[in-house]
DRENDO-1510 file (C-alpha; in Angstrom, 1 decimal, always signed):
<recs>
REC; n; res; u; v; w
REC; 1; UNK; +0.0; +0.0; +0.0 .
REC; 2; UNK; +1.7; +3.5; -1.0 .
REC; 3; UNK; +2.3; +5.4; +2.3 .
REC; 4; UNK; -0.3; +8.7; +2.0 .
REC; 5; UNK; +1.8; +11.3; +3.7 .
REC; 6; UNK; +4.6; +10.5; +1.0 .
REC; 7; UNK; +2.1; +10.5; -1.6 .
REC; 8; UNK; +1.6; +14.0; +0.2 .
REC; 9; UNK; +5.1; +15.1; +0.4 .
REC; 10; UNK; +5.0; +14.3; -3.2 .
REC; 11; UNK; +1.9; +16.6; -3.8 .
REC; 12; UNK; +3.2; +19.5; -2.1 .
REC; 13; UNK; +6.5; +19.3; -3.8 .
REC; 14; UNK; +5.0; +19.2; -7.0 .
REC; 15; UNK; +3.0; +22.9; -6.1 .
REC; 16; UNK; +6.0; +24.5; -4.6 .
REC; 17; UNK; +7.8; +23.3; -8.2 .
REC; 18; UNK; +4.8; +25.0; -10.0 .
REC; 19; UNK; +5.1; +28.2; -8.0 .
REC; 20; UNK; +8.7; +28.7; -8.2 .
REC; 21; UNK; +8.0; +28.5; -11.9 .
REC; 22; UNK; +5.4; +31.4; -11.6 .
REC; 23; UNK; +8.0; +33.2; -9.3 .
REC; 24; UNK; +10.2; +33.0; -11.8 .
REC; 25; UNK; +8.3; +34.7; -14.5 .
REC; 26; UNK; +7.5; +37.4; -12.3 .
REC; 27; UNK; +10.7; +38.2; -11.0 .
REC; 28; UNK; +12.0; +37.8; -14.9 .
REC; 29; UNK; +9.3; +40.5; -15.5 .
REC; 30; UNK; +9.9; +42.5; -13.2 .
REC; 31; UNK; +6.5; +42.1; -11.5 .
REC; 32; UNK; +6.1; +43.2; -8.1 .
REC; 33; UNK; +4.2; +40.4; -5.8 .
REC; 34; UNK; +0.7; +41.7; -5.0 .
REC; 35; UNK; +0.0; +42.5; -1.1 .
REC; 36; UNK; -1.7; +39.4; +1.0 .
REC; 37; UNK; -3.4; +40.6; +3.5 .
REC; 38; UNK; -4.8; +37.6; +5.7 .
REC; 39; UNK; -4.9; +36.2; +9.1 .
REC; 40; UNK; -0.7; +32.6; +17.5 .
REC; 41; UNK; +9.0; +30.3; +29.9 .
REC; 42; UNK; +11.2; +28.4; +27.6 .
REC; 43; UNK; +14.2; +28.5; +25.5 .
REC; 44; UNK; +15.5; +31.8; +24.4 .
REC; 45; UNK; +16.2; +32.2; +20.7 .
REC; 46; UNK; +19.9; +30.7; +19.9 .
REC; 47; UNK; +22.8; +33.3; +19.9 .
REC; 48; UNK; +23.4; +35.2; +16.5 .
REC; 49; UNK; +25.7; +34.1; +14.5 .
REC; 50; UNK; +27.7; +34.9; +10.8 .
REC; 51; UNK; +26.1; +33.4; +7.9 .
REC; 52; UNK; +28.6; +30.3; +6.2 .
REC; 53; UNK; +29.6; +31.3; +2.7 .
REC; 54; UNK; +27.0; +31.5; +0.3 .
REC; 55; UNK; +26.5; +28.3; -1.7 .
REC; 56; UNK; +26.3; +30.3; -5.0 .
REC; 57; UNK; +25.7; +33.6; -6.4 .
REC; 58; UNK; +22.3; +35.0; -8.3 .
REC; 59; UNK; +20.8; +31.2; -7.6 .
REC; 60; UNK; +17.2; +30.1; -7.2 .
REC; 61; UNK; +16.5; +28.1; -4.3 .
REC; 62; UNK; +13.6; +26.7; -2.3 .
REC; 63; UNK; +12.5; +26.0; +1.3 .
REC; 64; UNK; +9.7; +23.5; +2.4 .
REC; 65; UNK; +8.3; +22.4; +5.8 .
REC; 66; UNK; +8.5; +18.8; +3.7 .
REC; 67; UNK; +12.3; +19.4; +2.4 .
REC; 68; UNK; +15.5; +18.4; +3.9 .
REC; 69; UNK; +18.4; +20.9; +5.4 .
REC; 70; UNK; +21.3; +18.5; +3.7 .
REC; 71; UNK; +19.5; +18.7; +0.3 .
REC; 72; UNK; +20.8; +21.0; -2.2 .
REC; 73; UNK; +18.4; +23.8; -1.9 .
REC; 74; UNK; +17.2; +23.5; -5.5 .
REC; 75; UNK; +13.6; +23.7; -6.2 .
REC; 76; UNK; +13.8; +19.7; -7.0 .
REC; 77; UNK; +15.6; +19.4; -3.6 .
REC; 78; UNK; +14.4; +22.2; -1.3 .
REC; 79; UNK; +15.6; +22.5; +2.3 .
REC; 80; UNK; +13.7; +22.1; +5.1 .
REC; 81; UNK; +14.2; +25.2; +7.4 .
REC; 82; UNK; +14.3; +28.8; +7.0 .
REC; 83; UNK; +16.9; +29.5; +9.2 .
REC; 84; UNK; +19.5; +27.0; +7.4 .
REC; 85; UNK; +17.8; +28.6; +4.1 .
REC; 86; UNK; +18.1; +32.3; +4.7 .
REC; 87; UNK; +21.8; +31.7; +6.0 .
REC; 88; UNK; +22.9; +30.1; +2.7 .
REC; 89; UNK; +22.1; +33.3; +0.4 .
REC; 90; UNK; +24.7; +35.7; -1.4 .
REC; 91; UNK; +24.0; +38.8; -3.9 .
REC; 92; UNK; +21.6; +37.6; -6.3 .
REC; 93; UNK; +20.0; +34.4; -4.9 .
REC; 94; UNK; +16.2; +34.0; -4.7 .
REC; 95; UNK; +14.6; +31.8; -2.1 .
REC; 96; UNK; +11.3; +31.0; -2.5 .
REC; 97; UNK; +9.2; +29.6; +0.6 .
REC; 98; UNK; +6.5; +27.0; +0.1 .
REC; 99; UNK; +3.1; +27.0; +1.7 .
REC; 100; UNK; +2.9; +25.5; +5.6 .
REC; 101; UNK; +4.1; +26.3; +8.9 .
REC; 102; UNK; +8.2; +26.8; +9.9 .
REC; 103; UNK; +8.2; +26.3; +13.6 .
REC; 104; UNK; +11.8; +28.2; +14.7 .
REC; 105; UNK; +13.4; +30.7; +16.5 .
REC; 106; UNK; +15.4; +32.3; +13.6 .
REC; 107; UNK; +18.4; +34.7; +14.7 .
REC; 108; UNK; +20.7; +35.1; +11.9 .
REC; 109; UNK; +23.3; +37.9; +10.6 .
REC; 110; UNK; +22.6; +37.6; +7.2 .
REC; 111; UNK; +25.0; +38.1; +3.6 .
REC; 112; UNK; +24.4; +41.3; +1.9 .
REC; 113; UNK; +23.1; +41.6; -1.3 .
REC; 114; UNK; +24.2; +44.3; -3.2 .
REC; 115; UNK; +22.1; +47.6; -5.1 .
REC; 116; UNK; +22.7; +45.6; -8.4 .
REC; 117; UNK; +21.9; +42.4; -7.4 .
REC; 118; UNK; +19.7; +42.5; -4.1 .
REC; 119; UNK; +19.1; +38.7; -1.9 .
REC; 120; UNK; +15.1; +38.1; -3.0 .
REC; 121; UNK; +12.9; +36.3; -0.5 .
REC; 122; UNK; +9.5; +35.6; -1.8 .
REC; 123; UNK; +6.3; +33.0; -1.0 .
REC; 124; UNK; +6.0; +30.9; -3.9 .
REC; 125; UNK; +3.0; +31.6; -5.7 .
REC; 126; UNK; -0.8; +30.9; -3.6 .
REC; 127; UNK; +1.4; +29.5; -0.5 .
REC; 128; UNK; +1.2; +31.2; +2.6 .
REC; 129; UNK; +4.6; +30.4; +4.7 .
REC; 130; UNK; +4.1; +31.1; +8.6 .
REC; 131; UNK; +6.7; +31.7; +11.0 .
REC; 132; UNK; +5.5; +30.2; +14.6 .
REC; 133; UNK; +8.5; +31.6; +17.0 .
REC; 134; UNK; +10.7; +34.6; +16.2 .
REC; 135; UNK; +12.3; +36.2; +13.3 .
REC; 136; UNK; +15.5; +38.5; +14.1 .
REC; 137; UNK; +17.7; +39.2; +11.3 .
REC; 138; UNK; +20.4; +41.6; +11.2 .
REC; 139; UNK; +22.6; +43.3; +8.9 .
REC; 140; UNK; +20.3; +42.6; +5.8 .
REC; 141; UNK; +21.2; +45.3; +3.3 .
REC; 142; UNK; +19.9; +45.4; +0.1 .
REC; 143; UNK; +18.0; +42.2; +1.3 .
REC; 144; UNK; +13.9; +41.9; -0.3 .
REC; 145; UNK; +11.4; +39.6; +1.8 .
REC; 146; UNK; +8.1; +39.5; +0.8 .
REC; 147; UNK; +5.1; +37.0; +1.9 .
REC; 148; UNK; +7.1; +35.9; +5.1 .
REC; 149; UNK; +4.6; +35.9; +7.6 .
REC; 150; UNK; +4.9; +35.3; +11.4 .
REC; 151; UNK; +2.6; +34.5; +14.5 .
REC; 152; UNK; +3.6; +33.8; +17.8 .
REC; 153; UNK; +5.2; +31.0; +19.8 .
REC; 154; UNK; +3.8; +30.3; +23.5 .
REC; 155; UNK; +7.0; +28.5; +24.2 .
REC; 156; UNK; +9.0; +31.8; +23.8 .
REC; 157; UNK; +9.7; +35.0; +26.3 .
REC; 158; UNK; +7.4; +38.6; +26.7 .
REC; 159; UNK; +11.1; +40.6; +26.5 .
REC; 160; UNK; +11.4; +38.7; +22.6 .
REC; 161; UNK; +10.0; +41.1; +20.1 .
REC; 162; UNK; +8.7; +38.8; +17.9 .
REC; 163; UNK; +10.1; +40.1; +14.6 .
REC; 164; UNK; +13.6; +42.1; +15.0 .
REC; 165; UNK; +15.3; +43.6; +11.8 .
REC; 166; UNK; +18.5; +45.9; +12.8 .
REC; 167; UNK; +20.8; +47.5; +10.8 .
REC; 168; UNK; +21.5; +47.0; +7.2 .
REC; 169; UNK; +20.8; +49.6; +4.6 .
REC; 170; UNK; +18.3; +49.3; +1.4 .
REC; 171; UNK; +16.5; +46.4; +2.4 .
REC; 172; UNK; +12.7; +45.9; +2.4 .
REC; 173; UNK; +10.2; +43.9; +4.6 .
REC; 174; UNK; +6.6; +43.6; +3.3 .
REC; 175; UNK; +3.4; +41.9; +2.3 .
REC; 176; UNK; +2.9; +40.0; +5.4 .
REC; 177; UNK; +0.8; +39.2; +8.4 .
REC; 178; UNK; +2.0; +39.6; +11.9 .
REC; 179; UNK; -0.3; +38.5; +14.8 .
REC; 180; UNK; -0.4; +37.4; +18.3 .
REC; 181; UNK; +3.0; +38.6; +19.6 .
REC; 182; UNK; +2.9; +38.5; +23.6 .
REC; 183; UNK; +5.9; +40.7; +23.4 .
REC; 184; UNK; +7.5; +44.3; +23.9 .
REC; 185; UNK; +6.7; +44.2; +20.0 .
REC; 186; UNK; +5.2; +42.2; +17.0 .
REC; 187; UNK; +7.9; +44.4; +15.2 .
REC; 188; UNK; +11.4; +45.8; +15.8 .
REC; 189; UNK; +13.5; +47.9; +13.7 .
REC; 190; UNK; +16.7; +48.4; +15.4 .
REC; 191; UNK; +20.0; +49.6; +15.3 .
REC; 192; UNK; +21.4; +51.8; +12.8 .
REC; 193; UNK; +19.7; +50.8; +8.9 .
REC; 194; UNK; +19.8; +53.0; +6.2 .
REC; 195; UNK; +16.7; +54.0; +3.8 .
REC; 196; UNK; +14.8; +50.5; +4.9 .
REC; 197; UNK; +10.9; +49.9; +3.9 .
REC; 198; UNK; +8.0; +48.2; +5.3 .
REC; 199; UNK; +5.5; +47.8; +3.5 .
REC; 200; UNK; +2.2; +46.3; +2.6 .
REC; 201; UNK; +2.3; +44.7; +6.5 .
REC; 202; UNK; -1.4; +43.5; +8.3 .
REC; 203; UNK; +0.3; +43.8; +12.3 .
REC; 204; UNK; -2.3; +43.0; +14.7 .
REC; 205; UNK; -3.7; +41.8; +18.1 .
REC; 206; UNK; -0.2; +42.6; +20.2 .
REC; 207; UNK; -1.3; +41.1; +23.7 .
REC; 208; UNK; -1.1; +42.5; +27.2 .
REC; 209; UNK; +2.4; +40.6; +28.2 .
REC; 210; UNK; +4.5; +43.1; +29.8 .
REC; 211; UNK; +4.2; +46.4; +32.0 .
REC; 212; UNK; +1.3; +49.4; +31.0 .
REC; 213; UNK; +1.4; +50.4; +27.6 .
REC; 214; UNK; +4.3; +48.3; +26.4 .
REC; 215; UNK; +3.5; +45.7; +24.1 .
REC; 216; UNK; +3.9; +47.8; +20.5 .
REC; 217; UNK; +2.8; +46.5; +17.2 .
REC; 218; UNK; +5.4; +48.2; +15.8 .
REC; 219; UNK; +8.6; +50.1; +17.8 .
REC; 220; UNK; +11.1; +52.1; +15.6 .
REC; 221; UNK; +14.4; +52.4; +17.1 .
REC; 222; UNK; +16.2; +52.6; +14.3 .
REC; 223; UNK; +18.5; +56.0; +14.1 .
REC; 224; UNK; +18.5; +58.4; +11.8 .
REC; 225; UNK; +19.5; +56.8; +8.5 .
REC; 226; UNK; +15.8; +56.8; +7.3 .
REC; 227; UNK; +13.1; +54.8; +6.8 .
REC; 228; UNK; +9.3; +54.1; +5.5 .
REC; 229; UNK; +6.6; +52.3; +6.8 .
REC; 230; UNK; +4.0; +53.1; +4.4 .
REC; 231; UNK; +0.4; +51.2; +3.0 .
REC; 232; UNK; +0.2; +48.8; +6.3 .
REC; 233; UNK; -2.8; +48.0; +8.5 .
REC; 234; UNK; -2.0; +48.3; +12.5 .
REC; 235; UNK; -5.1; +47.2; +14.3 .
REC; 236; UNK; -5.4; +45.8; +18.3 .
REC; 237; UNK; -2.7; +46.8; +20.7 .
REC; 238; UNK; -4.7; +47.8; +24.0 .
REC; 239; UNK; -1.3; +47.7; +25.9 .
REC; 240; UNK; +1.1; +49.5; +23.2 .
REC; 241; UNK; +1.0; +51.8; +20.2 .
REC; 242; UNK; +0.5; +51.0; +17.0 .
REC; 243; UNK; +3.7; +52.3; +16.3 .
REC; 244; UNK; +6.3; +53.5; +19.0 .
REC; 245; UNK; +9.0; +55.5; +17.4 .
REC; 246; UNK; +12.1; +57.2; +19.7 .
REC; 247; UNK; +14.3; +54.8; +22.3 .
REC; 248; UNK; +13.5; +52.9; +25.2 .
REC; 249; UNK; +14.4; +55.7; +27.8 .
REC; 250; UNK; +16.1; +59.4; +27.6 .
REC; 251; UNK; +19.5; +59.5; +26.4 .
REC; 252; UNK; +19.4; +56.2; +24.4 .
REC; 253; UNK; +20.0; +57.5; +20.9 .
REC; 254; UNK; +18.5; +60.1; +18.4 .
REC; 255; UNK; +15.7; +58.4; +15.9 .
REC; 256; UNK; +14.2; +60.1; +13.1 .
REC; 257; UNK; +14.0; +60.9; +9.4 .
REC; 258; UNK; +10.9; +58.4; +8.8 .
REC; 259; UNK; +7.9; +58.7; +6.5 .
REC; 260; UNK; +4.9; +56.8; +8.0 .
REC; 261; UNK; +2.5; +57.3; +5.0 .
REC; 262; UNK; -1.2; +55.6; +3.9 .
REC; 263; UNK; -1.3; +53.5; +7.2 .
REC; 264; UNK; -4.3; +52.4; +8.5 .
REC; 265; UNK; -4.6; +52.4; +12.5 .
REC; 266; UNK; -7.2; +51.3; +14.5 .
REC; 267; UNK; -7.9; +50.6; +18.0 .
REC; 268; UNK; -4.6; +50.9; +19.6 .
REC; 269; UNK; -4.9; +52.5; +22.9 .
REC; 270; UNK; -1.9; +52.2; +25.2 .
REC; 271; UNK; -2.0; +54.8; +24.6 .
REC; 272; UNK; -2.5; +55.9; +21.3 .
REC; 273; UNK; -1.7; +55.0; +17.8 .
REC; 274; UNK; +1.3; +56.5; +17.2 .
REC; 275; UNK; +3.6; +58.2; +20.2 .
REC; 276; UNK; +7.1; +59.6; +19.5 .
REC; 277; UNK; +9.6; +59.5; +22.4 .
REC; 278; UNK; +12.5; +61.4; +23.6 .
REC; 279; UNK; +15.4; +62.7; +20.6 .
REC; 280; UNK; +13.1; +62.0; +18.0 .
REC; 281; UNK; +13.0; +64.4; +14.7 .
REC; 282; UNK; +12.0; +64.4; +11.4 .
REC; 283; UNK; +9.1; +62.5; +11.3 .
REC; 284; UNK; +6.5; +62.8; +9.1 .
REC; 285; UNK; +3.1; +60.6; +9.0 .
REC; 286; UNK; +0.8; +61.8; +6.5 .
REC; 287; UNK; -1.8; +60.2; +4.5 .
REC; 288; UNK; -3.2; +57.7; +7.3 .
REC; 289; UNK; -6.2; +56.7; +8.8 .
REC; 290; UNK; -6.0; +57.3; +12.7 .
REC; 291; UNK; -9.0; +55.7; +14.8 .
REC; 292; UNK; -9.2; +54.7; +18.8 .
REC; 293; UNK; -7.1; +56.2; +21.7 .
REC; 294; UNK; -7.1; +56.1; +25.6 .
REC; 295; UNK; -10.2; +58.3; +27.0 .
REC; 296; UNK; -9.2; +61.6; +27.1 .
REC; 297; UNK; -6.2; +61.2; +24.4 .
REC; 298; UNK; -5.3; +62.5; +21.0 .
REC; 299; UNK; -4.1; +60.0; +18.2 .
REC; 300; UNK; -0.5; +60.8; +18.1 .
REC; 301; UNK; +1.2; +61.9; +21.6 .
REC; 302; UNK; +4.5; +62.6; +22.8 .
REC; 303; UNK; +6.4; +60.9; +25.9 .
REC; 304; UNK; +9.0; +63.4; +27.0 .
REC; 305; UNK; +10.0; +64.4; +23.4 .
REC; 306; UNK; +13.3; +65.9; +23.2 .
REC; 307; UNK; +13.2; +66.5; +19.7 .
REC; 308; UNK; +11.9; +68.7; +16.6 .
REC; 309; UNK; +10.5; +68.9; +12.8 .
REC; 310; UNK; +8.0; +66.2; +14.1 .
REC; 311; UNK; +4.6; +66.6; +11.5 .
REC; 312; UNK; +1.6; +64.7; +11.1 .
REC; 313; UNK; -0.3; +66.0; +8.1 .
REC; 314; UNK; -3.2; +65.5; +5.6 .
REC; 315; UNK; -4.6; +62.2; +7.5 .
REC; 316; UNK; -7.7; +61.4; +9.1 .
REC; 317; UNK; -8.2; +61.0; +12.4 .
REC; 318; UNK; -11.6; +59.3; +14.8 .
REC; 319; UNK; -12.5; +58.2; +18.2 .
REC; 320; UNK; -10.3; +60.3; +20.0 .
REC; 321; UNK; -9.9; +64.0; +21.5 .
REC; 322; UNK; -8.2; +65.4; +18.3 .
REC; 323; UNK; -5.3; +64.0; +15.7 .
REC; 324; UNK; -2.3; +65.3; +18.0 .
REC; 325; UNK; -1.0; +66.5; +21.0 .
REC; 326; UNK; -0.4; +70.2; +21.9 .
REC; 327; UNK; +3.6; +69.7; +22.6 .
REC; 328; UNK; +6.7; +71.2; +21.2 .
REC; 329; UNK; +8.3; +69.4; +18.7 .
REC; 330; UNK; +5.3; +68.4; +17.2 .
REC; 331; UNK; +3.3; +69.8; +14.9 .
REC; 332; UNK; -0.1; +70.4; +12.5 .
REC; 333; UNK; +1.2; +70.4; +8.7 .
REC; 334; UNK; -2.4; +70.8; +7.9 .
REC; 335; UNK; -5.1; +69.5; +5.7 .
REC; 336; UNK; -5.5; +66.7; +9.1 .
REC; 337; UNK; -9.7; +66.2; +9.5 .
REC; 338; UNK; -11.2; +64.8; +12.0 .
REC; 339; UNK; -14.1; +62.1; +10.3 .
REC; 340; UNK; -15.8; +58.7; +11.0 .
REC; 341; UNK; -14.4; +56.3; +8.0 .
REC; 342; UNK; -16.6; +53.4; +8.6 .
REC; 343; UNK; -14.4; +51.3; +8.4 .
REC; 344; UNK; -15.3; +47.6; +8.3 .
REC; 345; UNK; -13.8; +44.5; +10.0 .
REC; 346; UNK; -11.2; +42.5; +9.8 .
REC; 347; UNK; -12.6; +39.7; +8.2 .
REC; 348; UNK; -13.0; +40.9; +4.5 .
REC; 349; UNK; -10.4; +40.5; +2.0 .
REC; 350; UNK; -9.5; +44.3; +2.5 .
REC; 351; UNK; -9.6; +44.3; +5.9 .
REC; 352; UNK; -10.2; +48.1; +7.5 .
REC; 353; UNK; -11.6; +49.5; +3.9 .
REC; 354; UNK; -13.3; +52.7; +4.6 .
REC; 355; UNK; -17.4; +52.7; +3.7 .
REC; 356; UNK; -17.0; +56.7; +3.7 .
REC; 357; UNK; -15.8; +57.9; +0.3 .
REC; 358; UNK; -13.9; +60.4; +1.6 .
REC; 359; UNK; -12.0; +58.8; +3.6 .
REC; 360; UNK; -11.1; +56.5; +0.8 .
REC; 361; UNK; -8.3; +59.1; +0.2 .
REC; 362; UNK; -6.6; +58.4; +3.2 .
REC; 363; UNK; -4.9; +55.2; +4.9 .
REC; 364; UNK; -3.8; +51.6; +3.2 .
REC; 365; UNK; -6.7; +51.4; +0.3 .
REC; 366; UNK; -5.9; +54.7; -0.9 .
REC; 367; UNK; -6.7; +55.0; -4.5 .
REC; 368; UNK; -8.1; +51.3; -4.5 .
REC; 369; UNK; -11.4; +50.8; -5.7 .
REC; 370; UNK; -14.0; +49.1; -4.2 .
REC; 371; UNK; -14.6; +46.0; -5.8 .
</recs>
């Protein structure tokens, strides 16, 4: 009698082939992958460590929870974790991930790619790869990971932000669902990068794990060598912000020059969607859909902010006492409106889409039509 979880492996192997095929065309064309916007005490995550040398250069590779780590990586062969995966690529290479769930604490300082020939990381085509643990990954530069999605592990620590990306310069993190992080953070940008991007990210449900208003859905500690988070939905943190941008305490660094730009935020409350913190400068948040704060709170608010040049402009703003607070070093560029959006739930396939046409202008489905 054939054994039916080979006959399985067999199947699944035969769609990740068919979607690194489809892959392949689009990266050959150039075609950037649409935005998937879907959507849980013990060992820390292992110690960082340097990648080994790359195992070719401008290569197409695969990874499968049905593959093997001592296979060849080929998408005839793939491996079977993402950790030994990711740690294998140099300028160039293209991993795509197949459909199922990678169970790992990844910790990895990765191989640069390079402005001519950038490391790709993409979901093979209809799979939807999950991360259950932690994803930190440092010194990516000129590194592109799209589809990469990541829930939480119960098995790991509330001081592990659940996705950590520090340093590097040009590298870009989007089209993925974060959720469930019991954690300071479902995401942390750290360190020092250089003109990173987030992007087309769905970062929800952060849950009450550590001391009041701590547990972010997204913290930006990242420096001053720019960034943008921009066409993202941040909904459910009752503990944190939606995004915390500034360091952990006064005195810990200067963060700034950052665009946050067509963002959706809703219902984030510890306590407010966005707060900036300490020697933070140069931000700008424009375009964005603002909705839910603390009782008596604005949508954006400072925490002893130390810095200047700080603007929040042409958004929308609901469900609060006003789009930002009265404090130097932040400021009212204007055309900001205070509006219900309607927005609807989470459930649909454009989760957060405003009903209210005008507010259609502002947040993630700007200048997407209702289907």
């Amino acid at each position: 009698m054939a054994d039916p979880s080979a006959e399985g492996r067999r199947g699944r192997r035969a769609v990740l082939l068919l979607g690194l095929l489809l892959v392949a065309v689009l990266l050959a064309g150039g075609v950037v992958l649409a935005t998937r916007d879907g959507g849980s005490g013990s060992p820390q995550a292992p110690p960082g460590r340097p990648a080994p040398e790359a195992v070719g250069a401008g290569e197409q590779y695969a990874v499968s929870p049905d593959g093997d780590d001592d296979a060849s990586g080929r998408p005839d062969a793939p491996w079977r974790t993402l950790e030994h995966a990711l740690s294998r690529l140099g300028p160039g290479d293209v991993l795509v991930v197949g459909d199922g769930r990678y169970r790992e604490n990844i910790d990895l300082d990765l191989r640069a790619g390079t402005p001519e020939a950038p490391v790709r990381v993409v979901a093979a085509a209809d799979a939807r790869p999950v991360v259950v643990g932690l994803l930190w990954l440092a010194d990516l530069s000129w590194w592109d990971i799209r589809g990469l999605n990541v829930t939480w592990d119960e098995d790991n620590d509330a001081d592990e932000h659940m996705v950590k990306l520090t340093d590097g310069e040009g590298w870009r993190f989007a089209d993925a669902e974060l959720w469930g992080a019991r954690s300071f953070a479902a995401l942390l940008v750290d360190g020092e990068p250089q003109e990173f991007t987030l992007s087309g990210l769905y970062v929800h449900d952060t849950y009450p794990s550590n001391e009041t208003n701590q547990d972010h859905l997204v913290y930006l500690n990242c420096g001053t060598g720019g960034g943008v988070l921009e066409r993202s939905i941040l909904a459910h943190s009752s503990n944190g912000r939606a995004i915390k941008i500034g360091g952990p305490r006064r005195g810990s660094g200067e963060v700034g020059d950052i665009v946050v730009r067509y963002v959706t935020m809703v219902d984030n409350r510890g306590p407010s969607n966005v707060q900036l913190a300490y020697e933070t400068s140069d931000v700008v948040i424009e375009n964005s859909i603002l909705v839910g704060a603390a009782a008596g709170r604005p949508n954006v608010t400072a925490f002893g902010l130390d810095g200047a040049g700080n603007t929040v402009r042409d958004s929308l703003g609901w469900e609060s006492t006003g789009m930002l607070e009265d404090v130097d070093g932040l400021s009212d560029g204007g055309g900001n409106v205070r509006r219900d959006p309607r927005l609807s739930g989470p459930g649909s396939a454009r989760p957060y889409f405003p009903a209210d046409e005008q507010a259609r202008a502002y947040g993630r489905w700007a200048g997407v039509d209702d289907e």
